[in-house]
Every structure is written in C-alpha cells, then in structure tokens.
N, C-alpha and C positions, 0 to 999 in steps of 0.2 A: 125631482123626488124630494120630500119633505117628510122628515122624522117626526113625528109625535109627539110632545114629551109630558109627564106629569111636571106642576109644577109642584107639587108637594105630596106629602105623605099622607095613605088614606085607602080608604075601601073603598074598590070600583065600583059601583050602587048598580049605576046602566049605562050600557050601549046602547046608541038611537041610529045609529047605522048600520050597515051591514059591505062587506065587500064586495066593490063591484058598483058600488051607489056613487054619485054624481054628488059633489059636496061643494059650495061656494066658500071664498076667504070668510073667516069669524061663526063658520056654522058648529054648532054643538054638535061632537063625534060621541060622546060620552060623559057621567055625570062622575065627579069621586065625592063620597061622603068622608068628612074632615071634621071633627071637634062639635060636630051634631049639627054642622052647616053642609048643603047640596055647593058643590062646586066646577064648573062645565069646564071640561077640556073643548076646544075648539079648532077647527083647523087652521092652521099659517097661511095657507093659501088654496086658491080653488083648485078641482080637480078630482080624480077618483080614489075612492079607497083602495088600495091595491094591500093592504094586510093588517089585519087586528091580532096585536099580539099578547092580547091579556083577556081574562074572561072573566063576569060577574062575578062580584065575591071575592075577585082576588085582592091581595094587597100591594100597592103600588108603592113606590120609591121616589124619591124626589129625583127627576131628571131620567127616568126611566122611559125606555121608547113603549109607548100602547100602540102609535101605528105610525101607518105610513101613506101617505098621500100623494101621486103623481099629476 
C-alpha cells in the first residue's frame, strides 16, 4: 500500500482517476493548481486505486495524503 501525498500547497483542479482504476508507477492520479501553474500528482508505484481522499476544489497541504494505491 502506498500513501499519496501532495507535494505542495494548492487547489485540487482534477482527478483523472477514479477508485477501483488500474494505475501504472509515474501515471497522473490528479492535477493541483499552484501560483497559476497545472501541477500532476502521480502514483509511486503501480497498482489500483483503492481511496481518494480529497475532492475537486479542495485545498491541499503540503505532505497531505490525497490517496492511496495498493
């Protein structure tokens, strides 16, 4: 199992996955908009989404868990 994490501070723009989706290592799970730059969170490693824990529009935290990957 692998935590998610934001690398920095920012509005969640989108989610390109959904749980339950099949995700390879380096795929784009979600985008944060940061200082008017598009910025991809991406998975650690391959595997399925098993929980998304934040929802469009929200604001995120540096080092905060958005999901989780098995």
């Amino acid at each position: 199992m692998a935590e998610v994490k934001a690398e920095l501070v920012g509005n969640l723009w989108k989610i390109v996955v959904e749980v339950g989706q099949a995700v390879q290592e380096d795929d784009t799970l979600m985008i944060l908009e940061s200082m008017k730059m598009e910025i991809p969170i991406t998975s650690p490693v391959s595997g399925t989404v098993k929980e998304i824990t934040v929802k469009e529009g929200d604001v995120v935290q540096e080092g905060q868990t958005v999901a989780i990957v098995e």
